[in-house]
N, C-alpha and C positions, 0 to 999 in steps of 0.2 A: 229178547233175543229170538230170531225166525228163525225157523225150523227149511233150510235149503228145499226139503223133500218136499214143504207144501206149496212153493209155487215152482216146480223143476218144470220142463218140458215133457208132452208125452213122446212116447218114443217115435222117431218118425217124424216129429213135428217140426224138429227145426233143418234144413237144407242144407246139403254137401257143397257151399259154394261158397264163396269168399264174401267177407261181409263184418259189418260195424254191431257190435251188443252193445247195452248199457243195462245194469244194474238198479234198481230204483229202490228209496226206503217206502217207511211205510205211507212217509206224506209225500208219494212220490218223487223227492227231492233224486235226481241224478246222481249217484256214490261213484260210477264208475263207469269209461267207458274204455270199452279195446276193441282189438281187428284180429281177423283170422283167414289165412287161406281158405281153411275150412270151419265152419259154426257148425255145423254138427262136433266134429273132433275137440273144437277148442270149447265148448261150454259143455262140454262131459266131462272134461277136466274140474269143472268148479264143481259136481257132485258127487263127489266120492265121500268116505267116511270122513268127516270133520277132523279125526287124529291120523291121517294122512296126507291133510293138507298144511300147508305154509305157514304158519300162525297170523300173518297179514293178511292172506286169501281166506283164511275159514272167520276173519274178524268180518270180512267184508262180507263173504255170502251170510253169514247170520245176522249181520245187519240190514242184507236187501229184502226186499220184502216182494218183488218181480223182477223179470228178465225180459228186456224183449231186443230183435234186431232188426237191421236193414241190408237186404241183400244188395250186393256193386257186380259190375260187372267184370272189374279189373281189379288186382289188388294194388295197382297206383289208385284209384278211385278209391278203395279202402282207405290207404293211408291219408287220404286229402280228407276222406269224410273225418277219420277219426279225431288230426289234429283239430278242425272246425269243431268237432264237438266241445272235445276238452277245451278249449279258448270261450265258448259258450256256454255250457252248463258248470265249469269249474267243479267237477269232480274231484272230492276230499279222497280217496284211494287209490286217485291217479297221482304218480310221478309227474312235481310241479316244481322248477329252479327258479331257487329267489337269489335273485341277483344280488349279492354279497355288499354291494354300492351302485350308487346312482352315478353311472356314469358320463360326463360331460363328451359331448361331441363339438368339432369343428364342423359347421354347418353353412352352405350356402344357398339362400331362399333364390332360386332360380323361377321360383313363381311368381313373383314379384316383378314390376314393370321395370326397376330400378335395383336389382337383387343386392340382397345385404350379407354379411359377414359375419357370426357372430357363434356366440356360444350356447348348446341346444342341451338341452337333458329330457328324458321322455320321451313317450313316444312318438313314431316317424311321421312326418307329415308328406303328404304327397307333391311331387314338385320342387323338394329341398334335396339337394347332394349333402349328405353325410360325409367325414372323415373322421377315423379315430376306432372305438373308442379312445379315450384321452386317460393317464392316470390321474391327472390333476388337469384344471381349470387353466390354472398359470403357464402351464406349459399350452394350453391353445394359444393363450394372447400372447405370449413368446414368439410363436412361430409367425403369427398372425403380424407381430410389430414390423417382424426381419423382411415379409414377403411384401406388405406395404407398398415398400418402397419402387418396387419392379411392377404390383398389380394392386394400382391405389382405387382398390372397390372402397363400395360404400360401407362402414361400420355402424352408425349411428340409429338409432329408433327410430319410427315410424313420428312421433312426437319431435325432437331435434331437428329431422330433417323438414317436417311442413313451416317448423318456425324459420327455419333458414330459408327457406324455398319464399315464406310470406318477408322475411325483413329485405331478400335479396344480397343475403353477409352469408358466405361459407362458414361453417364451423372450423374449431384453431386445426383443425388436420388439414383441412383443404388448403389454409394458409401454408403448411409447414409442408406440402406437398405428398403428404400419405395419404390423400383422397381427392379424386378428379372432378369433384365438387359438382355432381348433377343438379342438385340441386336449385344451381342458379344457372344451371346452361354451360357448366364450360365445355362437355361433353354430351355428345347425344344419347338418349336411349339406347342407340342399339350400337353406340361404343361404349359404353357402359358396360352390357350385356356382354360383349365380346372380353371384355377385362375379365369378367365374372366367369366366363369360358373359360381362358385363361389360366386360371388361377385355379380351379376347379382339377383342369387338366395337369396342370404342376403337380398339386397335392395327389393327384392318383395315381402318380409313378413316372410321369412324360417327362424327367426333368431335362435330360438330354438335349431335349431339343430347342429349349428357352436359353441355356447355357449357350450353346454351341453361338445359337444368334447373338445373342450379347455379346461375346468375345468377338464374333465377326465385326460387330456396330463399334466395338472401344477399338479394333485394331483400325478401321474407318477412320474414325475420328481423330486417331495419333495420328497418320499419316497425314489427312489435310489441315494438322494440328492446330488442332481444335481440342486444346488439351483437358479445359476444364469439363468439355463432356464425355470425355475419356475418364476423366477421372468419377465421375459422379458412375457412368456405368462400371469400371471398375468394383465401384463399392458397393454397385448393386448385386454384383456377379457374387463378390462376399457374400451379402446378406442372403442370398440362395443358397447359397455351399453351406452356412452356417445353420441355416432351417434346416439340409438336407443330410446334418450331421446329426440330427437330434434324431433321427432314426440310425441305430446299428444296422449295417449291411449283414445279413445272417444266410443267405443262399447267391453265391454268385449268380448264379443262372437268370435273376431277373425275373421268379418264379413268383405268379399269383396265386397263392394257396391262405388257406384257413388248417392251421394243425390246432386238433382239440386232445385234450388228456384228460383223463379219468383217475383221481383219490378216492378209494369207499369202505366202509368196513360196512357191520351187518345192518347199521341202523342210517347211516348217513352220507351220501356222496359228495365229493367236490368236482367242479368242472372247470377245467381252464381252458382260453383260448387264445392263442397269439394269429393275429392278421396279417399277413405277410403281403405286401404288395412292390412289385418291381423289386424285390429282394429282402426289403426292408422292412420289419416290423412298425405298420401303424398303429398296432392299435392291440388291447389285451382288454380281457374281462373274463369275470368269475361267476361261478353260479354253485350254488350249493341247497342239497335237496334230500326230505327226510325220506327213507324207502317204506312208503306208505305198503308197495307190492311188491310182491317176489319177484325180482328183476336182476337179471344177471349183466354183466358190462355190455356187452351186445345192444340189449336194451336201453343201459342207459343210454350209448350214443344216440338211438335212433332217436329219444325223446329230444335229444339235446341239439340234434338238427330238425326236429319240428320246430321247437322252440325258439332256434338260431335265423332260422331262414323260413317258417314260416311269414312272416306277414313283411320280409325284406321285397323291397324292389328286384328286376334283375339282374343289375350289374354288381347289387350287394353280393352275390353267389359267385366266387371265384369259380378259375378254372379247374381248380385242386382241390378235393378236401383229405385230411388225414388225420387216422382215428387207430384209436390205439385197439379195437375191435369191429371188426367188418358187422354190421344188422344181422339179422335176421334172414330176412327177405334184401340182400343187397340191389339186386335187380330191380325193384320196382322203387326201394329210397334212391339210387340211381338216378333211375327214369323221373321221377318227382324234383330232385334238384336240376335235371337239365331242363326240366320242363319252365322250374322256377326261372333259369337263368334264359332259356330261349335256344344254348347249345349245349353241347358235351359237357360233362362235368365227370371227371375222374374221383370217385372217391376208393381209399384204398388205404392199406396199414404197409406207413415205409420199412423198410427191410435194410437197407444199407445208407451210407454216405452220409451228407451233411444233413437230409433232413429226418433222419432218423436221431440224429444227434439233438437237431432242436427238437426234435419231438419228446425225447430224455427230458433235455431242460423245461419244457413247458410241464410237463410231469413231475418233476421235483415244486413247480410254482402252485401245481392243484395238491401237492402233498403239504406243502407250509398252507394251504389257504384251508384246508380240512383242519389241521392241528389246528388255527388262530380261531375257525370257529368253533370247534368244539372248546376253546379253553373262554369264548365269551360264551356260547351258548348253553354248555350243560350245566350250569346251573342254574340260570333262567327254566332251564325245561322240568327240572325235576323241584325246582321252585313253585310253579305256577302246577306241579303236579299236589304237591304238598296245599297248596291255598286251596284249590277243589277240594280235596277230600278235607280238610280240614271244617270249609263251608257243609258240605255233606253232613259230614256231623256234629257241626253245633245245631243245623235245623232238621236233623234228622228227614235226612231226605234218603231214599231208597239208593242212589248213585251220583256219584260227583256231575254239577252242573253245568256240562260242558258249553250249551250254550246260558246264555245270562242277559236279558234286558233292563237296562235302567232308566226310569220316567223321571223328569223333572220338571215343576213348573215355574216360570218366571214372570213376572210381572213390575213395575215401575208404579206406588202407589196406587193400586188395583187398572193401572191403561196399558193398553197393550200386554193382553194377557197371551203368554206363548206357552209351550209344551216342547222337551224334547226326548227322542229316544233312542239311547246309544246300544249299540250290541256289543258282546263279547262274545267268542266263540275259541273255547282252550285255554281260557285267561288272555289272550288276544285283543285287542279294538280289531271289529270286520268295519270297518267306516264305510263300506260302499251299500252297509244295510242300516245305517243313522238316519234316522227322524225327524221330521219337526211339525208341531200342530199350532195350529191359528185357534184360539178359546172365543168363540163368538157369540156364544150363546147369553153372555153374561156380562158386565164388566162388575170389579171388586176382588176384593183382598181375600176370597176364598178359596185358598188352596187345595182342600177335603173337593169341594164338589170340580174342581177345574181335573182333580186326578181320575176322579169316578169319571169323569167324561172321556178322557183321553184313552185311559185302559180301556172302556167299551167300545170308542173307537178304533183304537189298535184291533182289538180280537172279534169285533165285527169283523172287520176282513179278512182275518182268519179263515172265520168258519167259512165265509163265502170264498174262498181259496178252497179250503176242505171240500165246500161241499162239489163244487166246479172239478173237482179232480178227481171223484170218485167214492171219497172217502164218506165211512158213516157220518151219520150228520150226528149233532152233541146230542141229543137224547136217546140215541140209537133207536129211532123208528123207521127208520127203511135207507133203502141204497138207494141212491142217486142213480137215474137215468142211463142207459149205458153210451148215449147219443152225447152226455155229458160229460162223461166220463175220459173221455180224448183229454191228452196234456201234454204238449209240446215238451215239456220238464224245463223251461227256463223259471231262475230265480223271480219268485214277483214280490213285490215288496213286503206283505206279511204272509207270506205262503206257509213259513215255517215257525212251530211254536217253540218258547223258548223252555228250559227245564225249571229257570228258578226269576222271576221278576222280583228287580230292586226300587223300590220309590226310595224320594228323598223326601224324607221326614219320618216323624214317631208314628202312633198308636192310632191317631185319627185319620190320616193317609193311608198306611196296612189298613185299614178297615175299611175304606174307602175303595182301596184296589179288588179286595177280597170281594165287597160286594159287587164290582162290576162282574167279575168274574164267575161268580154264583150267580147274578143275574143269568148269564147268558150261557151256564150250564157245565161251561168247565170246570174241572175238579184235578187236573193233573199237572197244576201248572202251581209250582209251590210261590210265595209272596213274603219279603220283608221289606222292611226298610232299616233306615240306617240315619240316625238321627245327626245332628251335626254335634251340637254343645258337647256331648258323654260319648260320640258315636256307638251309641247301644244300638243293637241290633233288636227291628222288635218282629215279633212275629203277631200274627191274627188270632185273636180271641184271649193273646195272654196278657194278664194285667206286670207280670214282669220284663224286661228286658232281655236276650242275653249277651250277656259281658263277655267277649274273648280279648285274651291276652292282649297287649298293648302291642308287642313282638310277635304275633300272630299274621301268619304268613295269608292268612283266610280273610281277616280284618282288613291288611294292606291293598289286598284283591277287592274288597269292595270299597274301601275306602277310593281308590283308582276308579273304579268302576261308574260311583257316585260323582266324582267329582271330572270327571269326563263328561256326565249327563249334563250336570251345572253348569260348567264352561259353554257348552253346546246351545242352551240354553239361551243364558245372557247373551252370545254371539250374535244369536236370530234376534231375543228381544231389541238390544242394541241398534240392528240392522232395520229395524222399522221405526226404532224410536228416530232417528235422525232422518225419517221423510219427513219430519214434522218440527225438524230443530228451526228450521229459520219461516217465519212470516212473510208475506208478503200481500203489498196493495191490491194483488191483481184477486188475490180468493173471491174478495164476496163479489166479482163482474158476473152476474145471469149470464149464461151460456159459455160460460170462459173455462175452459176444461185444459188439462193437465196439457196436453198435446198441443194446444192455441197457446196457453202460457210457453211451453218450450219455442216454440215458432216464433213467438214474439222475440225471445229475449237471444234465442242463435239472429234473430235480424239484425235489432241493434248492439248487440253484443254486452249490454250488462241493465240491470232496472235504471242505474243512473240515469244513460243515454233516451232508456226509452220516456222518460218521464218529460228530457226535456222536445222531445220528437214534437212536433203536430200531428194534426186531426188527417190531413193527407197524406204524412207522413205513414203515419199508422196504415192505411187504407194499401198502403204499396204492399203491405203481407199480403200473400196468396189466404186467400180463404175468409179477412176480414173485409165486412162492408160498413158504410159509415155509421151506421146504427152504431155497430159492437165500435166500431173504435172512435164514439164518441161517450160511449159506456166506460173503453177503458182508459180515456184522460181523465173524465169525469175521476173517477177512482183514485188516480194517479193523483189528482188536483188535491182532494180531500187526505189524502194520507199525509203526516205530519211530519216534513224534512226531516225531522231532524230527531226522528223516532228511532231508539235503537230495536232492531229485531231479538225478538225475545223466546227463547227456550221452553213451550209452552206444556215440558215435559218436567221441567226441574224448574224454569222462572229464570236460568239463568240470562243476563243480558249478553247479547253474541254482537260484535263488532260488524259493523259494516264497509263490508268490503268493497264495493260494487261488484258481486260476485253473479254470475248468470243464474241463480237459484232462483226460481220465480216461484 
């Protein structure tokens, strides 16, 4: 625990002007980053007596270990710096909304020469019109079947259509007339494109104007009766009205607003948000977020329109937003969303009429979504609180291990020898800091020396993180350069050490980890493993185990832990053992490399073809002269028809397909 007063500012030091802080620990990692009109005023706030601070705010300044900022010249500039930060360094004591569900979008790739239709999850891609979000899946293809009909874009994969496009056969929608079938030319490019408009334009509230025509085109057509295409638009005109029932009309006025609501008590908020476009709720989604900082509802919103409309396009940013509490600074989050959207944007807390009323209702939806999480997550949280400290003290460690590394090695009868390493952070998978090492130095069935390599691999890079950033070096004999000492604070992949490393295996692996570890000077980084057969837990230098309950909340945590590493593991080994699953004639051709093998075989399209090819034939590759491609018939000649390709990782015999695997 850091003592605030030893890295504070001197006085005078920091400027009366508006500006971005960040917080740093001791291995420089990022904890925190916020904005202030004034940095002088707002980070005097963080040093006062620790028993008059926020129990969250004084967890965080005795956690950092420095302070430092950047002066803007504008407090819109503030606020742009700060959400970039937070999106970048991912500060653990900043206010972070995890999206409750992954929610499905109505999406159309307008980037696309041929734009598609289909259902999106994830993040936005540039170029794609979004609708939604969706509460389910089913309700896109729903809407998606009904609109078809009136705007028959393309649905199909980028796969489906080049097969269609090569046999010159629509798929069954183009027959059945839900697709205008580019693929084979019924439609041009850029009627296509125009369809994709179209429909784009319906889905964002224009429906008026597609109606109105249609019913113009079916009253046409009765009069120069022409009944059966009156009839077919007719049914088209349905099939619109019935998409555009699947949205409740909830604001006559035809009003484009974003209304968000706020559920919190002292430890947890919920956020809800209804989409309102052309009057009609498109689209809903939830966020829910632990109050890492002392943050009053004000605050929440403002994070939650960083969060909401940070990295949106334009037109994602309605004309309206409405928040059940006006920022902070509303002037400058103002100015930031009109910026986002290119004009005005009204943000404001409704006071009367109908959308004061949905804003009630969307409030009662973030009050059910706070109770359903708190009754799935608090006992996950006080669970995974219980497995720390329970790990704590069966290994007698100073403080529960909030983060956790676990090594695994894998190998296939000593070939292809892999390594991997998962993290944990709160009893958590952080998966975006998982591992994996390539064991080259050696091939064979030894586990012990594959783990010593890998641990001094991992905490090599450590210390050269460590040492690149400031920090003493492991023996403590001098500080690093102050020219070196500069650190942008973004995550690098072993920047951070962890409090407790798990191997998989017994007493010869601990020993094995221990020594690399001692080798290279560290001492603060505790080491077990966790065996499979007994799952005993063994620690370094003891000739006994130790045994925790079977029901042991500690046990289950590494048991998880472990077998995350393993899985991980065999995934990667796996992934290389099958570059080597299938044989082929062309290996042993002098100068015939991976790249020549693929060219050959995208030419003729499988080994069969190419074997029966000629010696000119051959020669039409770009890059082959008749040297090489009387090298690669020769080959071709000598290889024995009727030879099954064989497994030369397991032996087993693999069927030949005439498959392009060369």
């Amino acid at each position: 625990m850091a003592d605030p007063s030893s890295y504070r500012p001197r006085p005078g030091q920091i400027p009366d002007s508006p500006g971005v802080y960040k917080f740093r620990d001791e291995h420089r990692r990022v904890i925190y980053v916020g904005k202030a009109k004034s940095l002088r005023q707002r980070l005097a706030n963080y040093f006062q007596p620790l028993a008059s601070l926020h129990p969250r705010t004084a967890t965080m300044v005795t956690t950092a270990a420095s302070v430092e900022w950047t002066v803007v010249s504008t407090e819109v500039e503030a606020l742009q710096l700060e959400y970039s930060w937070i999106k970048e360094y991912d500060p653990r004591f900043n206010v972070k909304y995890r999206d409750d569900k992954s929610y499905p979008y109505l999406a159309v790739t307008m980037n696309e020469e041929f734009p598609r239709v289909q259902v999106m999850r994830g993040h936005k891609k540039k170029g794609v019109r979004y609708f939604g979000p969706y509460a389910h899946a089913w309700a896109i293809r729903e809407t998606v079947d009904l609109m078809l009909r009136v705007f028959p874009v393309r649905t199909c994969s980028a796969g489906v259509f080049r097969n269609a496009a090569s046999a010159g056969r629509p798929c069954l929608l183009g027959y059945i007339g839900k697709c205008s079938a580019p693929c084979v030319g019924r439609v041009t490019p850029e009627e296509h494109r125009e369809l994709a408009e179209d429909f784009g334009d319906f889905m964002a509230g224009r429906t008026g104007t597609y109606i109105r025509r249609l019913e113009k085109q079916m009253m046409i057509a009765a009069e120069d009766m022409e009944y059966e295409k009156a009839a077919r638009l007719r049914d088209d005109i349905e099939a619109l009205r019935r998409a555009m029932e699947k949205n409740a009309v909830v604001l006559a006025d035809a009003t484009d607003a974003d209304l968000i609501a706020l559920a919190e008590d002292e430890l947890e908020a919920a956020v809800q948000i209804f989409h309102v476009r052309g009057g009609r709720v498109r689209g809903q989604r939830g966020w829910v977020t632990d109050k890492v900082e002392a943050v009053d509802t004000a605050g929440l919103v403002e994070h939650a329109l960083q969060q909401l409309y940070g990295e949106e396009s334009g037109d994602a940013v309605p004309k309206e937003v409405l928040v059940p509490a006006l920022p902070e600074d509303t002037d400058s989050v103002s100015a930031w969303l009109s910026g986002r959207r290119g004009s005005l944007v009204s943000l404001r807390v409704p006071q009367r009429g109908d959308k004061k009323d949905l804003m009630e209702t969307v409030a009662r939806n973030a009050q059910q979504a706070l109770v359903l999480h708190k009754t799935k997550r608090a006992s996950d949280l006080t669970t995974r609180s219980r497995a720390l400290e329970e790990i704590a003290e069966a290994l007698d460690l100073d403080s529960a291990p909030l983060r956790i590394e676990c090594f695994d090695i894998s190998h296939l009868q000593g070939e292809d020898v892999v390594a991997s390493m998962v993290v944990f952070e709160d009893g958590l998978p952080r998966k975006s800091e998982y591992r994996r090492f390539q064991i080259k130095g050696f091939e064979g069935q030894d586990d012990v020396r594959s783990m010593h390599e890998v641990i001094s691999r991992r905490f090599k890079r450590y210390l050269a993180e460590k040492d690149r950033t400031g920090e003493w070096g492991p023996a403590g004999d001098g500080e690093v350069p102050a020219e070196d000492a500069e650190d942008d604070g973004r995550p690098k992949r072993f920047a951070y050490p962890p409090q407790l490393v798990v191997v998989d295996g017994g007493q010869p692996q601990v020993a094995a980890a221990r020594r690399a570890l001692d080798e290279l000077g560290i001492d603060d980084v505790a080491v077990c493993g966790l065996a499979k057969r007994l799952e005993e837990v063994w620690l370094p230098g003891d000739d006994d185990p130790v045994v925790l309950p079977r029901s042991s909340e500690g046990l289950y945590l590494l048991q998880r832990v472990r077998d995350t590493a393993h899985d991980f593991a065999i995934r990667y080994q796996r992934s290389k053992r099958t570059k080597r699953i299938r044989s082929s004639p062309l290996d042993g051709v002098p100068g015939l490399g991976e790249s020549r093998k693929q060219a050959l075989i995208k030419h003729f399209g499988s080994v069969k073809r190419l074997k029966q090819a000629t010696i000119e034939q051959i020669c039409e590759v770009p890059g082959f002269g008749r040297k090489t491609a009387e090298a690669v018939a020769v080959a071709l000649a000598r290889a024995a028809p009727a030879a099954p390709a064989v497994n030369t990782a397991t032996g087993e015999i693999m069927e030949d397909d005439g498959g392009t695997t060369a």
